[in-house]
C-alpha positions in Angstrom: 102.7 -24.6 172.8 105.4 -23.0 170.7 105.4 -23.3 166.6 108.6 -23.1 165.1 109.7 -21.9 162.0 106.3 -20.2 161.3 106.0 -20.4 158.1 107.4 -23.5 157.7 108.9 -25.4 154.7 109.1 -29.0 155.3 109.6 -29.4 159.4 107.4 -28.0 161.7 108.8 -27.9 165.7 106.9 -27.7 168.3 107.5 -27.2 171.3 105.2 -28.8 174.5 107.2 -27.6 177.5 104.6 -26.3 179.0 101.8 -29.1 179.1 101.2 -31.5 181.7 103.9 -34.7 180.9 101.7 -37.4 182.8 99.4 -37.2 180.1 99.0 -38.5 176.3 98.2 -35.8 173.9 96.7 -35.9 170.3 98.4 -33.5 168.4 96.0 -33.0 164.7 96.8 -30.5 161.5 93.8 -29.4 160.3 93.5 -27.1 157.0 91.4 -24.0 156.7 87.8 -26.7 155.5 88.3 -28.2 158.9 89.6 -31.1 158.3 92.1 -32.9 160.2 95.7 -33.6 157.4 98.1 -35.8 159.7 97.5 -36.4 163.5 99.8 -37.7 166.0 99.9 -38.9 169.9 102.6 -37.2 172.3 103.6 -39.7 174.9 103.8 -38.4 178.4 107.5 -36.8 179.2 107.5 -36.0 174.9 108.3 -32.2 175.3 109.5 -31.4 171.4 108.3 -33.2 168.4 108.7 -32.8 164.4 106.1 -32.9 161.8 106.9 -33.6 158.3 104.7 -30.8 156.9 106.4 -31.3 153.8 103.9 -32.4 151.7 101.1 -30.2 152.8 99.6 -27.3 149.9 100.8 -23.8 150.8 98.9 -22.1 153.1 97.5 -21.7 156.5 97.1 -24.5 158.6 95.9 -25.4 162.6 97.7 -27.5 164.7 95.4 -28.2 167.7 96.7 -30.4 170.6 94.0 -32.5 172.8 94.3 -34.5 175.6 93.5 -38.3 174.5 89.9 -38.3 175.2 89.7 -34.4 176.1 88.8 -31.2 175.0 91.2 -28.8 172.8 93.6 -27.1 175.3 96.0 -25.5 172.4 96.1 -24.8 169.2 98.6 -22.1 167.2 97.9 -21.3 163.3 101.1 -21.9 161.0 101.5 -21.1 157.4 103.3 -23.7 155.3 105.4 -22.0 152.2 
């Protein structure tokens, strides 16, 4: 999974190229106290999406991506400015 810009102002890309497209994924931001800010499913063949990370509080962030009913398979660390 690619995070892109990192750190981000308002939109947060990222990039799912690399997952397995015949599958839904969960895709959560979670802060630094573990809890999860916004979440979002990733239909199968979705291989770029765009969070609105615009009105999250600086700082550092998690974005974790699941498969629906699975384990966490990715997750990248971004800082929001």
């Amino acid at each position: 999974m690619g995070i892109y810009p990192n750190p981000s102002v308002n939109e947060l890309k990222l990039d799912f190229t690399k997952i397995d497209h015949r599958k839904n994924w969960t895709i959560s931001v979670i802060d630094t106290q573990g809890r999860v800010i916004q979440q979002q499913i990733i239909y199968p063949h979705q291989t770029f999406i765009k969070l609105d990370v615009s009105q999250l509080k600086p700082g550092s962030y998690l974005v974790s991506a699941n498969e629906l009913g699975g384990e966490t398979k990715l997750s990248e660390r971004f800082v929001k400015e």
